[in-house]
N, C-alpha and C positions, 0 to 999 in steps of 0.2 A: 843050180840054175840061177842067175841072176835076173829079178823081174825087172823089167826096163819101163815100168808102165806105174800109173797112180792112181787108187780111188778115191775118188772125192765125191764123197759121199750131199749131194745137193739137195738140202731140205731147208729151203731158206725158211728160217725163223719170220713168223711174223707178230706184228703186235694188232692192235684191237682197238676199238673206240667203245665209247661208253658214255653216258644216257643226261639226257633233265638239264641243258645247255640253255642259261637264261639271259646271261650278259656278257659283256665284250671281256677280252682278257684283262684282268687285271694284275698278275705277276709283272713283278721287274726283271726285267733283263740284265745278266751281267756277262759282258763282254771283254774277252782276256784277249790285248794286244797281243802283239808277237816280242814285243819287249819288255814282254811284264811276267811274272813268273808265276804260273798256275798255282793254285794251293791245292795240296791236298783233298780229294773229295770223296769222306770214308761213303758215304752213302753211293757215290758211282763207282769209285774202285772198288769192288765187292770182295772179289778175291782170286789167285792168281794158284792155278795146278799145281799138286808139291813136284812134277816129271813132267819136262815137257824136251824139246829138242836143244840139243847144243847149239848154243847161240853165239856170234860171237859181233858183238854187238856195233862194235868199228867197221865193218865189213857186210854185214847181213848174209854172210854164207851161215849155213851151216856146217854140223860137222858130222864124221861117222858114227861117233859112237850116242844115238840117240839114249833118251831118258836119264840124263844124269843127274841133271841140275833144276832148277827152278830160274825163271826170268823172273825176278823178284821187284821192279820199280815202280814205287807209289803211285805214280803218275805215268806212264805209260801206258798203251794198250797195243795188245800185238797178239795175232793170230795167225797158223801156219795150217796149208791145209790137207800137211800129210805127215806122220813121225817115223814112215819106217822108209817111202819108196826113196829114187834118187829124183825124180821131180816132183817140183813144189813150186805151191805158192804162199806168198807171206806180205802180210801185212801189218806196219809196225808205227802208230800214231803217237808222239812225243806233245810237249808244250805247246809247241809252235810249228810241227814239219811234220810231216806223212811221208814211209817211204814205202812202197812194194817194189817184191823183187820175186822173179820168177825162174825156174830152173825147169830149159827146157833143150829139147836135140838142136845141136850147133847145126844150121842149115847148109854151114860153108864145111864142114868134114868132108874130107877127101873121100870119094867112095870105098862102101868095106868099111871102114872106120864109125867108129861109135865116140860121139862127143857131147859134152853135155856145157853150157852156157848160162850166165844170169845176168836177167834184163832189170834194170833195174828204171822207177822213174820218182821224184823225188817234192816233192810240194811245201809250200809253205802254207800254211793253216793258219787260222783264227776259230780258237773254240770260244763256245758259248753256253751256260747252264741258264736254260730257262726255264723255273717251274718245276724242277727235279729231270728237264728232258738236256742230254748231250746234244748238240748240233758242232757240226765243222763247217768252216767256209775258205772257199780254196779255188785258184783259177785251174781247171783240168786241160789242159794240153797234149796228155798221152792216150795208152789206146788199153789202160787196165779196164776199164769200164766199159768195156766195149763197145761194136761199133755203131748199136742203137744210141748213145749218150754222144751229143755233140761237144765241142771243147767250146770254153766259157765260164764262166763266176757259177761255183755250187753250191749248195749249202743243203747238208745234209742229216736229218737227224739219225744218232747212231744208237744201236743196240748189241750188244755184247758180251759173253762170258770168256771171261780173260784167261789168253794163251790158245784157246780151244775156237771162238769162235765173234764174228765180226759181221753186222747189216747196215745197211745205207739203205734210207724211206726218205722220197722224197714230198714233194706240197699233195701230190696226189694219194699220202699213204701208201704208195708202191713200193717193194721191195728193190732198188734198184741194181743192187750189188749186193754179192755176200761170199764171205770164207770161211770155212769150216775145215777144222781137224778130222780127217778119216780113221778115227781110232780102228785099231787094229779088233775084228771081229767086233763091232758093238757099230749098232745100224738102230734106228725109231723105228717105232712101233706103229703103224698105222689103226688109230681104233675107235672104236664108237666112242665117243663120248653121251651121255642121258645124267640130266641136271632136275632137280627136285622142284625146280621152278626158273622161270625164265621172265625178263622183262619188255613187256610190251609196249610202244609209245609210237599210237596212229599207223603208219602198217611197218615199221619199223620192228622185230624183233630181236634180241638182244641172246640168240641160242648159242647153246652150248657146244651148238658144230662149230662156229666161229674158234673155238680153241686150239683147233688145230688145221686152223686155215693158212697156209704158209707166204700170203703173197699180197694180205692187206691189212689195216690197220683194224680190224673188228674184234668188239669185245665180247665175253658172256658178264652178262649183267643178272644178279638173280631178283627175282621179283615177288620178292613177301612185302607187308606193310610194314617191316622193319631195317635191321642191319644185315639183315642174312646169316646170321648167327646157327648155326645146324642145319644150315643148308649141304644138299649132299651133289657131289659130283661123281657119275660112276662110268670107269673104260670099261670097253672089254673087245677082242681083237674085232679087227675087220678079216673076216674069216677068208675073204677073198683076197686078201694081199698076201703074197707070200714072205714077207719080211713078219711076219708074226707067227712064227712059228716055234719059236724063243717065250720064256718068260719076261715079263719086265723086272729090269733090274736096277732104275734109276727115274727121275722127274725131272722137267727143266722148269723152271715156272717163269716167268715176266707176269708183276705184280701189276695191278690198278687200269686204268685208262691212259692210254697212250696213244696221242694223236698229234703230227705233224705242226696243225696249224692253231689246235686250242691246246698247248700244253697245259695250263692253267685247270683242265677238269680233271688231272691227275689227282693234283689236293682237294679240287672239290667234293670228288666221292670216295667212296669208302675203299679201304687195299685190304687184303688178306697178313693177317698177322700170324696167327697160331693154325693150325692145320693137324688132322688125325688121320690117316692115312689105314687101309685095314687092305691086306690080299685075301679076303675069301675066309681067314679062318676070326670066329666070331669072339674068340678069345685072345686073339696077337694085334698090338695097335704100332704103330710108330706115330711121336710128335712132331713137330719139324716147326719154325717158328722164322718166321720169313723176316728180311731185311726189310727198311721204308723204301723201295726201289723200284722204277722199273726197268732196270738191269736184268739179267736174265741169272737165276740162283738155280744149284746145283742140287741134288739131294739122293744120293744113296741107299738100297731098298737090300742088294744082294747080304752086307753085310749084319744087318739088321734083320732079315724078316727071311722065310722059308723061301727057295730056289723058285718055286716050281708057281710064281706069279700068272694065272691068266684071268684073273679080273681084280680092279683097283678100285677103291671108293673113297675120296680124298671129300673130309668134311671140314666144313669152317666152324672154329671155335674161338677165335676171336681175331677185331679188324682195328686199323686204325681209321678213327673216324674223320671223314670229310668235312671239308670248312663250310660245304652249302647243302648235303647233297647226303642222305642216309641209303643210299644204295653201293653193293659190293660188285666191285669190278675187278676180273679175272682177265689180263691181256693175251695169255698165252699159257698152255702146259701141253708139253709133248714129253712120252713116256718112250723112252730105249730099252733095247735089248743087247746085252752083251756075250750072248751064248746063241750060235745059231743052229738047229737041229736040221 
């Protein structure tokens, strides 16, 4: 049987805000024309799937015989949001141009007939790195964005794990857009998160439910009189969602404070640097030792640690320290399942 359909799996990533905001931004802004050539940026190009879809990069078709290759380009970012079905969506952001292209039923097939079509629309960009945060700016004309977003001048901050997955936050912290890879059997894990301590400022709380909020810019902040140094963060499923009924098999994390409109308290507060990781048994650890980013990082548990994951305890064991500001700011972690029972 041929499936003629795609899942796309929608769990828009979101990022987090975080704490002790005392003055106006002071970060320099640097702004890369459209004829000036991007440099390199190891700290936002993080890192790129070793198998992702045949690409072919003059065209933006894909091709049949998925997982062969690696999209390997320093400076690129491109996200596709299915690797096995025949429709898709994709989105593939260069120096200076933004293109998606979608593969969807030709609406003009003669009836009886099965035909497939890709719509492509095609942008000129200006990125921006301010403060460690990605932004693009770009006139939107088309109808990818759909048809809540009017056409007009955007500018976007972006979040990303490259090849696999791609978000658009606008001034309001809102998830505006996003694309994601439906990898084949592997679905998040919807799950309590409970944090050893949490930061409070006037009726502001800074909880550790905010980690897996999918759709604003809120942080968990922990709140000892120090760096948060063995501060502990512990899942465990939401017994009510049926997608946890798998173990966990993976982490995504989005380090520090991440906010639209004060990039600037990214460097101000403290990021997660080293991290210990334990499933439940009191003698198996994994280490894991995070990028300076808030890029979204990847981290693998099935090959490392016993199968049969249903509770997680991720502690902090060392941060990179903020230039004003000794408190640890966690943007995002959501935890997958790659085995569904």
């Amino acid at each position: 049987m041929n499936y003629r359909f795609f899942i796309l799996i929608i769990i828009p990533i979101l990022v987090f805000s975080c704490t002790r905001e005392r003055s106006q931004n002071s970060g320099e802004t640097t702004i890369f024309t459209q004829e000036e050539n991007i440099p390199q940026q190891e700290k936002i190009i993080q890192q790129v799937d070793t198998a992702i879809l045949v690409y072919d990069e003059n065209t933006l078709e894909l091709g049949k015989s998925v997982l062969q290759y690696a999209y390997t380009s320093s400076n690129d970012i491109y996200a596709s949001s299915d690797n096995k079905s025949d429709y898709n969506y994709r989105l593939r952001i260069s120096d200076n141009e933004m293109t998606y292209s979608e593969t969807i039923d030709d609406p003009e097939s003669p009836e009886g007939e099965w035909r497939l079509i890709d719509k492509k629309e095609n942008y000129n960009i200006i990125q921006e790195i301010v403060d460690n945060m990605l932004y693009i700016n770009f006139y939107y004309d088309g109808e990818f964005l759909g048809k809540n977003v009017s056409h007009g001048q955007k500018r976007y901050l972006v979040l990303y794990l490259n090849s696999s997955r791609i978000y658009f936050f606008n001034e309001t912290n809102e998830c505006v857009w996003h694309i994601e890879r439906g990898y084949e059997n592997e679905f998040f894990s919807r799950s309590v998160a409970v944090a050893s301590s949490e930061l409070k400022e006037g009726n502001i709380t800074y909880s550790s439910e905010n980690l897996s909020n999918r759709f604003l810019l809120q942080p968990w902040v922990e709140g000892t009189a120090e760096s948060g140094i063995g501060e502990k963060i512990t899942f465990s499923p939401d017994t009510t969602s049926y997608w946890n009924k798998s173990p966990y098999s993976g982490i995504l994390i989005s380090n520090g404070y991440v906010d639209y409109n004060k990039p600037y308290l990214y460097e101000y507060n403290n990021r997660i640097k080293k991290i210990r990781v334990n499933g439940g048994n009191p003698n198996e650890y994994l280490y894991f030792e995070l990028e300076d980013t808030p890029q979204l990082q990847k981290f693998d548990l099935e090959k490392n640690i016993h199968l049969d994951i249903k509770y997680l305890e991720i502690e902090i064991m060392e941060v990179y320290r903020g230039t004003r500001y000794d408190d640890t700011c966690i943007n995002l972690i959501l935890l997958w399942s790659s085995r569904m029972r």
